[in-house]
TORKOLLUM-433718 format. One record per residue (C-alpha): z, y, x. Coordinates in Angstrom, 3 decimals. Example, Ala and Ser with C-alpha at 12.3 -4.5 7.8 and 13.67 -1.06 7.14 Angstrom:
2
<Z->7.800&Y->-4.500&X->12.300>;
<Z->7.140&Y->-1.060&X->13.670>;
This chain:
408
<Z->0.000&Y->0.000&X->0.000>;
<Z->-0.804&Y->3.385&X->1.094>;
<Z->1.007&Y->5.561&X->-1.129>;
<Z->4.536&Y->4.821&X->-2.626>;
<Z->5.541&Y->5.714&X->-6.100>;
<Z->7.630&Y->9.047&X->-6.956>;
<Z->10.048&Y->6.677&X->-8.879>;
<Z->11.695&Y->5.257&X->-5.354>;
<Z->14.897&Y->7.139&X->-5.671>;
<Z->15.831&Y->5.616&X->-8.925>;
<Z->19.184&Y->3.770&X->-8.672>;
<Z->20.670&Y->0.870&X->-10.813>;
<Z->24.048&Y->3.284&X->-10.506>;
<Z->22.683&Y->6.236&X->-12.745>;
<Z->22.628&Y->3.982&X->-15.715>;
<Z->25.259&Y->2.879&X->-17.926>;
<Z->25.491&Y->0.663&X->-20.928>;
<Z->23.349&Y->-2.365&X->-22.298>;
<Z->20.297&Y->-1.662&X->-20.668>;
<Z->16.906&Y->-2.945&X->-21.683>;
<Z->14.055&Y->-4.054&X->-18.710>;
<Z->13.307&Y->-1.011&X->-16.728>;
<Z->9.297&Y->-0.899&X->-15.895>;
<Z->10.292&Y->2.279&X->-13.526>;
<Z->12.736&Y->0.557&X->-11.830>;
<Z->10.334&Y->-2.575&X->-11.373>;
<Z->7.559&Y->-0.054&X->-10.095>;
<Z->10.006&Y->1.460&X->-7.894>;
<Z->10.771&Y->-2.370&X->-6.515>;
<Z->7.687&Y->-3.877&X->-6.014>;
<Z->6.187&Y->-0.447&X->-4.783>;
<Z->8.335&Y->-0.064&X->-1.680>;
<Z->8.467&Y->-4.200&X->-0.582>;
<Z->4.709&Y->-4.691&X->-1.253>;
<Z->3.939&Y->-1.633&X->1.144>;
<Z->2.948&Y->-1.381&X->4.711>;
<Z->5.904&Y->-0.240&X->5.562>;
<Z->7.729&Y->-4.029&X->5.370>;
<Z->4.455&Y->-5.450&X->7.119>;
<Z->4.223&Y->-8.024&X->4.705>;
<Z->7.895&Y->-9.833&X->5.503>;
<Z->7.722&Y->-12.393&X->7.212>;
<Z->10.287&Y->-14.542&X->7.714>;
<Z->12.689&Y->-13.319&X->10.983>;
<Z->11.038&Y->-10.245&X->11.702>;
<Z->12.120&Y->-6.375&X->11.563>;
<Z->10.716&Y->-6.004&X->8.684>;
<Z->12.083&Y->-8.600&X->6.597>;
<Z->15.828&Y->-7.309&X->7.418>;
<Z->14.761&Y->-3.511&X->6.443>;
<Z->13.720&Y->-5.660&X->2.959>;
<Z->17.100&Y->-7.657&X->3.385>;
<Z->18.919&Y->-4.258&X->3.445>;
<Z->17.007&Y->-2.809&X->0.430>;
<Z->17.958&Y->-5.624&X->-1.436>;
<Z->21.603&Y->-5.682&X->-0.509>;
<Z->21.944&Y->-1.960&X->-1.025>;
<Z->20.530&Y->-1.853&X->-4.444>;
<Z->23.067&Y->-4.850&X->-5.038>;
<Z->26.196&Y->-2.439&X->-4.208>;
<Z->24.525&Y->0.318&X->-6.203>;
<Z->24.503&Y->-2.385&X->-9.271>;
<Z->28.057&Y->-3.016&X->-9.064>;
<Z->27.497&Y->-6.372&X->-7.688>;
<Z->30.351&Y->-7.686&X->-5.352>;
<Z->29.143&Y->-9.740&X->-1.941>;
<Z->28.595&Y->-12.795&X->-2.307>;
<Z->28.747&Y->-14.763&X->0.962>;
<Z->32.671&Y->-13.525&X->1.486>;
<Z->32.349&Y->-9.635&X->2.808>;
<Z->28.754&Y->-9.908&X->3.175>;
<Z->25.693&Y->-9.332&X->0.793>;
<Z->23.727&Y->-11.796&X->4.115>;
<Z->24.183&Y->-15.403&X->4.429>;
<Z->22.232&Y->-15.796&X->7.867>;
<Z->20.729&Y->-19.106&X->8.725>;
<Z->18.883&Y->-20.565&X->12.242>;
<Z->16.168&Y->-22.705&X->12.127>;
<Z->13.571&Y->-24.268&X->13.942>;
<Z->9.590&Y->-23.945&X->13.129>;
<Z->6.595&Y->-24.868&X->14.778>;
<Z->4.553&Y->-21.336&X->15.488>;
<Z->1.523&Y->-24.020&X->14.993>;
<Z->1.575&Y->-26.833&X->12.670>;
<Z->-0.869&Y->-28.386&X->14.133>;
<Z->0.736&Y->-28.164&X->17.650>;
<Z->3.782&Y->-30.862&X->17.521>;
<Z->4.715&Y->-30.284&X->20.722>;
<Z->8.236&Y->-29.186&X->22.014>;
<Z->7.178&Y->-26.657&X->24.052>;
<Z->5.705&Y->-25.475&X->20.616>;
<Z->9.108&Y->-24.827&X->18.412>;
<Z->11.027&Y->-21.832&X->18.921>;
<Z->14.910&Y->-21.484&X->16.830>;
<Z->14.192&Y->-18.512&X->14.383>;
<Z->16.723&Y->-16.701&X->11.686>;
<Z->16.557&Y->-15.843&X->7.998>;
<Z->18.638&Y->-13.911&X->6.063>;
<Z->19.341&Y->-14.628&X->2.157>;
<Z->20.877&Y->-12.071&X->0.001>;
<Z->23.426&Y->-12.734&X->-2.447>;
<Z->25.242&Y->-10.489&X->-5.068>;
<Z->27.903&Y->-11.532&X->-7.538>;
<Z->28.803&Y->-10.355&X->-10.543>;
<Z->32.185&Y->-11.593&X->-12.000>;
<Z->32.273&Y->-11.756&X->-15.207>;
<Z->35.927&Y->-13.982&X->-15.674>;
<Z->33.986&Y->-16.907&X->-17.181>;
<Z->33.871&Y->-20.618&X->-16.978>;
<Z->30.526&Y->-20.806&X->-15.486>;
<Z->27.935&Y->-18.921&X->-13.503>;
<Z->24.659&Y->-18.754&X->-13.928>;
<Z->21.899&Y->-18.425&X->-10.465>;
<Z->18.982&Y->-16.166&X->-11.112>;
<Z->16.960&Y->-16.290&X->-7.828>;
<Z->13.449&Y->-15.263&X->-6.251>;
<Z->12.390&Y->-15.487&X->-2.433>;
<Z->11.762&Y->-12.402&X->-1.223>;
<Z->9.994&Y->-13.065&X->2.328>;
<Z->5.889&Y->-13.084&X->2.541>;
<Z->3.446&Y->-14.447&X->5.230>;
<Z->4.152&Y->-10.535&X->7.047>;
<Z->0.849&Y->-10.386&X->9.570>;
<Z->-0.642&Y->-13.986&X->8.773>;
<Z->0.885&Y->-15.686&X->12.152>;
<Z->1.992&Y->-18.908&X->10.632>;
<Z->-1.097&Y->-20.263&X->9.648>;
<Z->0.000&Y->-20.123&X->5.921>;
<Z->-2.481&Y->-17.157&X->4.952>;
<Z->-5.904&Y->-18.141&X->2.922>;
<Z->-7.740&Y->-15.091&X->4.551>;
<Z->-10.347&Y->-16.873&X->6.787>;
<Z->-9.157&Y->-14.613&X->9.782>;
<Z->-5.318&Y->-13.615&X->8.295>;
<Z->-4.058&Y->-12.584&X->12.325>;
<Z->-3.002&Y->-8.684&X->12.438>;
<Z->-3.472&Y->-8.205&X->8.558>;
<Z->-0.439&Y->-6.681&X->6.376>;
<Z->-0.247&Y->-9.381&X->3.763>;
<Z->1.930&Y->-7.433&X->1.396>;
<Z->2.283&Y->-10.243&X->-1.429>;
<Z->3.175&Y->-8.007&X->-4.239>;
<Z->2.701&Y->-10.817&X->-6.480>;
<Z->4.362&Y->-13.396&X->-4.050>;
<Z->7.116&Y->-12.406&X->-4.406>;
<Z->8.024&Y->-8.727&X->-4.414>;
<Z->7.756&Y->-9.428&X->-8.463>;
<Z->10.262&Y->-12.026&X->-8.044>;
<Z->12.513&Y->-10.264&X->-6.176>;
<Z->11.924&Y->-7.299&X->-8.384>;
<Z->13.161&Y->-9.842&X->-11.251>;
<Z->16.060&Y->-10.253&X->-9.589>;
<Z->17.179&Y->-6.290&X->-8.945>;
<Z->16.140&Y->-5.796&X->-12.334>;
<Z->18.133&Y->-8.436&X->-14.114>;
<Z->21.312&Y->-7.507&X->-11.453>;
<Z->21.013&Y->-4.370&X->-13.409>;
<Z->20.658&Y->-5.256&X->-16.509>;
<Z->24.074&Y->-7.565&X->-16.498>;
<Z->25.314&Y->-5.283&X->-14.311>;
<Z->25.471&Y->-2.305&X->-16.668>;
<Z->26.063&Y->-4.452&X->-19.901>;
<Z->29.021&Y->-3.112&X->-21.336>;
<Z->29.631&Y->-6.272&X->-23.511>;
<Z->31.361&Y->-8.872&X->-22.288>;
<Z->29.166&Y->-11.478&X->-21.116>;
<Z->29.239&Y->-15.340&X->-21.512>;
<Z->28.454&Y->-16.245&X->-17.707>;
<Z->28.941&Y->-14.776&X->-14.084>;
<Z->26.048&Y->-14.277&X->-12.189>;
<Z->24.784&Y->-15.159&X->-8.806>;
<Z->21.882&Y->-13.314&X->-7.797>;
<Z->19.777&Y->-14.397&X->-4.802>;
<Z->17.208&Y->-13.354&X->-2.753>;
<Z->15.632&Y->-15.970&X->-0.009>;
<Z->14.209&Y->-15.566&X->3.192>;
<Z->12.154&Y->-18.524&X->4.566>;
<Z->10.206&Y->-19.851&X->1.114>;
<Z->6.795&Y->-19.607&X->2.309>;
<Z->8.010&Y->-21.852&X->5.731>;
<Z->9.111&Y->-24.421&X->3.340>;
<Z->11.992&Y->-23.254&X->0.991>;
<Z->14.079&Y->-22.547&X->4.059>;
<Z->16.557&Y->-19.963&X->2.755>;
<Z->17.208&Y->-21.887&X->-0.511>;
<Z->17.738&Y->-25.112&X->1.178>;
<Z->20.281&Y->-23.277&X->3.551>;
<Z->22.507&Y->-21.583&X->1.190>;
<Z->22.514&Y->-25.133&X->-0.757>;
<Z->23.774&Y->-27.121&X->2.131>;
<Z->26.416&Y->-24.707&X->3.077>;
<Z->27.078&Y->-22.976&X->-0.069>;
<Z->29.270&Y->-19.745&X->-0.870>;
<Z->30.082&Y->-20.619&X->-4.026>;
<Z->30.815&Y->-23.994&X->-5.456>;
<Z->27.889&Y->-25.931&X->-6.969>;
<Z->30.191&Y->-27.324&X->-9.436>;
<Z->30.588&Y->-23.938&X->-10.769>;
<Z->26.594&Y->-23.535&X->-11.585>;
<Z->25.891&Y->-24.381&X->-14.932>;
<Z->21.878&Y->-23.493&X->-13.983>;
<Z->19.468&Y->-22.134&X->-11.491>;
<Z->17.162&Y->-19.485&X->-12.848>;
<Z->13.982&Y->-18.906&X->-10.101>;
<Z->11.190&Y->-16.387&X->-10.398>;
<Z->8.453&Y->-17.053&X->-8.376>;
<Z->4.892&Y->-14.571&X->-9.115>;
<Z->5.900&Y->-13.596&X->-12.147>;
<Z->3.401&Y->-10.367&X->-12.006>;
<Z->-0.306&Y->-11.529&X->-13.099>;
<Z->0.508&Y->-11.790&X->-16.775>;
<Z->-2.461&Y->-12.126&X->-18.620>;
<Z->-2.419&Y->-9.387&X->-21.329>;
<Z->-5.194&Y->-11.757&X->-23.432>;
<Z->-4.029&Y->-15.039&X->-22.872>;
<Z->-0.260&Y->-14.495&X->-22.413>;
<Z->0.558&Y->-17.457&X->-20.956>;
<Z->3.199&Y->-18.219&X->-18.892>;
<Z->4.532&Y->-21.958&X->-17.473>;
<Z->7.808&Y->-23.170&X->-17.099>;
<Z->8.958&Y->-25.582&X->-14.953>;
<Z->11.713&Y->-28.001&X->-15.056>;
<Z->12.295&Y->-27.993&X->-18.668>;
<Z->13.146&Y->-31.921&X->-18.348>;
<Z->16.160&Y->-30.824&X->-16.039>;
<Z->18.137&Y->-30.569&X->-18.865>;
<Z->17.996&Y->-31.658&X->-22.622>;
<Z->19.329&Y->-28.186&X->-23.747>;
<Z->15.540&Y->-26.170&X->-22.431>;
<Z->12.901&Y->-27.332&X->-24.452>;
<Z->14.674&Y->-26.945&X->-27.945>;
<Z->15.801&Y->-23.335&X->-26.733>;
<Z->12.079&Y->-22.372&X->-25.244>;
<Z->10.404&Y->-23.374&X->-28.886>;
<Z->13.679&Y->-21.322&X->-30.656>;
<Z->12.721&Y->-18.632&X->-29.208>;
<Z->9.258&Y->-16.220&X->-30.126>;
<Z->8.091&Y->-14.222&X->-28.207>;
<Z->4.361&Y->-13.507&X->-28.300>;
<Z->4.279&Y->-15.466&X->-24.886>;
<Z->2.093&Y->-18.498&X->-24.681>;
<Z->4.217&Y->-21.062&X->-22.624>;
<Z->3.076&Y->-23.824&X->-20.877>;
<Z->5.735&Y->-26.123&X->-20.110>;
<Z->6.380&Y->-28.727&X->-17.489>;
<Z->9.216&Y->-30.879&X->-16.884>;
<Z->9.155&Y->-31.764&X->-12.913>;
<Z->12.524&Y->-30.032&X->-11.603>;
<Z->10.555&Y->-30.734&X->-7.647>;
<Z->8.252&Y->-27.719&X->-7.110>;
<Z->6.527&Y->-25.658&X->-4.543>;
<Z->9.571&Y->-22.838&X->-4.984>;
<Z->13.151&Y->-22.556&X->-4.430>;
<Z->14.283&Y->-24.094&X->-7.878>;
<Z->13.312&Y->-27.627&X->-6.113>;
<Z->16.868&Y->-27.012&X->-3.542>;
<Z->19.282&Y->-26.528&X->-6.441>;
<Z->17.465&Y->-28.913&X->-8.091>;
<Z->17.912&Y->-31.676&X->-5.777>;
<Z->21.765&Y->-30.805&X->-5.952>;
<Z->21.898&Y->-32.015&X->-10.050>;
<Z->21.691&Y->-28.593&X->-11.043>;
<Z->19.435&Y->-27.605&X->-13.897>;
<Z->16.433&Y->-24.884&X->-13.088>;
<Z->13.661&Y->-23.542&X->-14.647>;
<Z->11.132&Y->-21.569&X->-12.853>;
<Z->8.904&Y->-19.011&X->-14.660>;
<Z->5.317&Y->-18.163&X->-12.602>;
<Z->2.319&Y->-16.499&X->-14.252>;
<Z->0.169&Y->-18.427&X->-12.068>;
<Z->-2.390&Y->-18.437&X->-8.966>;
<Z->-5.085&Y->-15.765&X->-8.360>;
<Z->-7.787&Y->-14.786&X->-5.747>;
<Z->-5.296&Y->-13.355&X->-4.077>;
<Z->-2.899&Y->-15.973&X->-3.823>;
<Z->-1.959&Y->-15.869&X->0.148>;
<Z->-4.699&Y->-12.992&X->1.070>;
<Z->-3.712&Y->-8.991&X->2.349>;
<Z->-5.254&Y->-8.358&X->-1.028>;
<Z->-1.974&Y->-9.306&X->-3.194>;
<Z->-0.940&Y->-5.603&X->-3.664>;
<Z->0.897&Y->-3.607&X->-5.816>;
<Z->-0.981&Y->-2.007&X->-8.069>;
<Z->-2.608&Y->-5.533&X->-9.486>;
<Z->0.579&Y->-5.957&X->-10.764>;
<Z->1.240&Y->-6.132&X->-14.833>;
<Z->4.416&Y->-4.281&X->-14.969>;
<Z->4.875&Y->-4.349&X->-19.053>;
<Z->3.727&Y->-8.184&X->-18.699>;
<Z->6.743&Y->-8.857&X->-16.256>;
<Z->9.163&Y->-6.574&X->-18.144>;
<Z->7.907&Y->-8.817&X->-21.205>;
<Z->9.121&Y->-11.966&X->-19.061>;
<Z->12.077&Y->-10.350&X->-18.232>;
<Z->13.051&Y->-9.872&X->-21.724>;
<Z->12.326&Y->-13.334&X->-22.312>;
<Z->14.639&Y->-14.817&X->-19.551>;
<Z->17.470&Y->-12.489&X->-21.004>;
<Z->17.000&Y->-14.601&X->-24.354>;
<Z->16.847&Y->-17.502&X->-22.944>;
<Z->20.068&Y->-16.984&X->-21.309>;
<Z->21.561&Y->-15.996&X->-24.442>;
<Z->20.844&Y->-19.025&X->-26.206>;
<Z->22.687&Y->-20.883&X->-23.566>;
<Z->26.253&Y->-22.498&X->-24.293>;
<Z->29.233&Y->-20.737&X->-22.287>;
<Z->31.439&Y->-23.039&X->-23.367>;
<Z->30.075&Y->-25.926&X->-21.467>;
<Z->28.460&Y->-26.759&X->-18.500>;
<Z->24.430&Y->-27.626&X->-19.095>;
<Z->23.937&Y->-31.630&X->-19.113>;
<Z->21.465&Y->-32.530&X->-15.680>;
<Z->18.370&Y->-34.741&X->-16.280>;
<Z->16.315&Y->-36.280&X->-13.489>;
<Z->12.619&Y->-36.173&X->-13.911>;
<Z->9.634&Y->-37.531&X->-12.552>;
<Z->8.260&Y->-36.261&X->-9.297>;
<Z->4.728&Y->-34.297&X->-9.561>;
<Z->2.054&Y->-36.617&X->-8.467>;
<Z->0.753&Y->-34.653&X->-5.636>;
<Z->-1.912&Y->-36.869&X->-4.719>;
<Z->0.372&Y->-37.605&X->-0.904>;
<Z->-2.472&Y->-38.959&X->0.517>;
<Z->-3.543&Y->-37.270&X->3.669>;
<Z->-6.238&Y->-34.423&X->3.456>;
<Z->-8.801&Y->-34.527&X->5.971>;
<Z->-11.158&Y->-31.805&X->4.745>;
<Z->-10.549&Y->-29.213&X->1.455>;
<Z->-12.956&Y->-27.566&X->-0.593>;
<Z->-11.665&Y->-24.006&X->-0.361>;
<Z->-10.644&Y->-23.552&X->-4.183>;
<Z->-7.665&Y->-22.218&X->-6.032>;
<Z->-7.168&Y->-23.802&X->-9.358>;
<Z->-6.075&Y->-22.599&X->-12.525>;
<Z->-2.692&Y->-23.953&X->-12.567>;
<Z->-2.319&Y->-22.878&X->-16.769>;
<Z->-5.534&Y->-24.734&X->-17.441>;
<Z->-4.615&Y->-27.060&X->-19.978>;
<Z->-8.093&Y->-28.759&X->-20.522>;
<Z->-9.968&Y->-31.625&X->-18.886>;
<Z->-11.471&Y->-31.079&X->-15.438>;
<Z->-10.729&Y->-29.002&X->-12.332>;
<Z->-10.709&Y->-25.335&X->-13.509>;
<Z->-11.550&Y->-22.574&X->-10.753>;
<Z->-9.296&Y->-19.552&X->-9.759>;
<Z->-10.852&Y->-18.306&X->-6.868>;
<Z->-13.171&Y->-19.480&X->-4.504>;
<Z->-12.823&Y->-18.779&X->-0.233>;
<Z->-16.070&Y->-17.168&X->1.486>;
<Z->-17.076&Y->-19.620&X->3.927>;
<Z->-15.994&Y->-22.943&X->3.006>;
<Z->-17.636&Y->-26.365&X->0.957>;
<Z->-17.107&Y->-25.064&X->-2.471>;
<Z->-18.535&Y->-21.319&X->-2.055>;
<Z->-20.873&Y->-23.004&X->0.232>;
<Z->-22.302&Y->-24.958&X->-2.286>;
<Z->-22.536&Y->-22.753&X->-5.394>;
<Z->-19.313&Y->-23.442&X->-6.796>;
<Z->-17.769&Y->-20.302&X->-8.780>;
<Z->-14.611&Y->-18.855&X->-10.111>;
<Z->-14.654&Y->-19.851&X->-13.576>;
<Z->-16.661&Y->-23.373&X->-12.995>;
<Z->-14.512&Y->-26.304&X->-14.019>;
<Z->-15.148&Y->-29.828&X->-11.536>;
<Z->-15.829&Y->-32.385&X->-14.053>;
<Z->-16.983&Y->-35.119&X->-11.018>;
<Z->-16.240&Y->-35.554&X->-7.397>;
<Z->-18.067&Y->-38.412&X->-6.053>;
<Z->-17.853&Y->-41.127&X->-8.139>;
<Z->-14.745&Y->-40.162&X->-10.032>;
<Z->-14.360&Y->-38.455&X->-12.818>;
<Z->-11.870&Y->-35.741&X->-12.490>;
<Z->-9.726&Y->-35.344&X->-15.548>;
<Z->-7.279&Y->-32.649&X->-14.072>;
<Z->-5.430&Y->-31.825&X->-10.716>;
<Z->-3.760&Y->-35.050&X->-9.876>;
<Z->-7.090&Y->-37.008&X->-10.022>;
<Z->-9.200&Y->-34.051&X->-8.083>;
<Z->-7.325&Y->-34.070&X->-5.205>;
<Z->-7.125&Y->-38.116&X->-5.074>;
<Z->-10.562&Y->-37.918&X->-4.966>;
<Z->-9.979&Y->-35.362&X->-2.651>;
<Z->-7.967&Y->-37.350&X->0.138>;
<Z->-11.173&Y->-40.277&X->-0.221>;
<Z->-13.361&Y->-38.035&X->1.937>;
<Z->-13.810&Y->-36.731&X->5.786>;
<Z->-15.558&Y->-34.013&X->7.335>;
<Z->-19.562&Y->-34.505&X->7.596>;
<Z->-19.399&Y->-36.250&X->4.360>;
<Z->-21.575&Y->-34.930&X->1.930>;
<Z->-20.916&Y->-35.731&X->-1.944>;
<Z->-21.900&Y->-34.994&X->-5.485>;
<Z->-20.252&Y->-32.412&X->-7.485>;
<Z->-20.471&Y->-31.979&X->-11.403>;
<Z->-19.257&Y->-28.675&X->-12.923>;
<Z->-19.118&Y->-27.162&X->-16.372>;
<Z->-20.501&Y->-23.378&X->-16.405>;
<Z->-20.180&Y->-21.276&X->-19.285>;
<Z->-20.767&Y->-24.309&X->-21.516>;
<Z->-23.303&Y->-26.388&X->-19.755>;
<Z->-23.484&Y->-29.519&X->-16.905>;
<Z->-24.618&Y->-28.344&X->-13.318>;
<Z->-25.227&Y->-30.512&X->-10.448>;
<Z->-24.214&Y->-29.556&X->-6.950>;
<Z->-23.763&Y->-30.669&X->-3.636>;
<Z->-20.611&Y->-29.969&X->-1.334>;
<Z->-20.559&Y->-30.832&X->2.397>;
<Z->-17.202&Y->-30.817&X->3.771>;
């Protein structure tokens, strides 16, 4: 971002009273940790602190008490590859994160976590980016996840400021270290600061600022995670259109609290073109859309029970198709797609899809010799093939069959 908004002075501690979502105050937000300013935050840099000490500062302004003992930080060490492809020894260097935690104390017999990572892939040097040449670029993922984190300032204000007395306390987090592999999450869940026993639920936000003012749709995941969500997401209308999945295991932080028995949903408005690319900026962002979501997740949380914790399900594991990838086609799918087929997000310059006609929009009917009924089966069909090969490709375009070829 080149230019900030006016609205960056705004503080949570001007306002009083049950609030409503704040679109200024989510402007204000995503504005300042989406700009070039915070070089794109990646994990154990300069720049992710400075967002580290945004975060915790708007936390004091809410109200919110520390909430790793005298400290909004709970730092963590850990060791990465700087290439994943280099295994090496000589190749992994110890690195720190920083998570940031506020808590708000409401007296009550359980406490709810509402939690978004807030780092980014900063100048694309951990081979994470989709840009074909990411090295040097500010990628300031305004989307992923300064809308998240954004969720989580706004709601700290919101229950902050609520003059009733609420039903739950409230841990809000921030993580460092998602896009490395849910670092920061996992972390603060093996040496917690706050008994798990004492979390009735895990709240995550995770690009929650593409809403599609059309479609509406939203998904949910890990509404299996406890018998309680699925009765309380149909309760409840909204004008949203939700598409729900039960899989508590996930590509975001919900998957660390979930692996410690602890319910979690996690609300995403899905992927885009500019899903991992310096083009995720701020002003793509649908600020009434998120507030809408906001408003949403503060009804949800209503219809909760105080009274006792929420019951923990196990569910099945997303079949991710584990079987090693030896070439890709350069796609992003449409994660909401709900019909049959491979539909098309977004498309990379340069690689076997764009290569061989394939277009945003297109849905992959065939790969090969298999039919591809949705994302499971494509990237089976996926792992079959190795580079040099080159093999059929069916897709449906605005209503009718095309033929292609893809060489990988």
């Amino acid at each position: 971002m080149k230019k900030l908004f006016s609205l960056l002075f705004i503080s949570c501690s001007g306002i009083s009273g049950a609030q409503s979502i704040s679109v200024p105050l989510l402007k204000k937000h995503i504005s300042y940790l989406a700009s070039d300013v915070l070089k794109g935050r990646g994990t154990s840099t300069d720049e992710e602190k400075k967002a580290a000490e945004y975060i915790a500062a708007e936390f004091k302004k809410c109200g919110l008490a520390p909430g790793n003992k005298d400290s909004y930080l709970f730092a963590f060490k850990f060791k990465k590859n700087l290439d994943p492809h280099d295994t090496s020894v000589a190749n992994v260097t110890e690195r720190t994160g920083t998570d940031v935690i506020g808590f708000l104390d409401n007296k009550a017999l359980y406490t709810i976590v509402i939690g978004a990572h807030y780092d980014h892939l900063g100048l694309g040097h951990d081979k994470n980016s989709r840009d074909p040449n990411p090295e040097g670029k500010i990628h300031n993922g305004a989307d992923d996840n300064a809308s998240g984190t954004a969720g989580v300032l706004e709601l700290a204000n919101y229950y902050a400021g609520n003059k009733k007395t609420e039903k739950f306390n409230f841990l809000f987090m921030c993580y460092s270290g998602e896009e490395l592999g849910l670092i920061g999450s996992k972390k603060w869940c093996e040496a917690p600061s706050y008994p798990l026993e004492k979390i009735t639920y895990m709240i995550n936000m995770d690009m929650i600022g593409r809403l599609n003012d059309s479609t509406k749709k939203i998904i949910i995941y890990g509404v299996g995670t406890s018998p309680v969500w699925v009765p309380i997401l149909d309760s409840i209308k909204s004008g949203l259109s939700i598409k729900k999945d039960s899989a508590g295991i996930g590509p975001s932080d919900q998957t660390s609290f979930y692996l410690k028995d602890i319910p979690v949903l996690h609300f995403f408005t899905g992927q885009h073109a500019d899903y991992h690319k310096p083009s995720d900026d701020a002003d793509k962002i649908n600020y009434d859309g998120e507030a809408t979501i906001l408003e949403y997740i503060l009804r949800v949380v209503n219809a909760t029970s105080p009274n006792e914790k929420l019951k923990f399900l196990k569910t099945r594991n997303p079949d991710t198709g584990k079987s090693t990838f030896k070439v890709t086609m350069g796609v992003m799918p449409d994660y909401a797609y709900e019909g049959k087929g491979l539909r098309i997000d977004g498309v990379t310059d340069g690689k076997p899809a764009a290569n061989a006609g394939i277009q945003k929009g297109d849905i992959i009917t065939k790969l090969g010799g298999t039919e591809v009924k949705d994302i499971q089966v494509y990237m089976k069909a996926l792992s079959e093939h190795k580079k040099g090969d080159t093999v059929p490709v069916k897709v449906l375009r605005e209503g009718k069959e095309i033929d292609l070829k893809v060489t990988f």
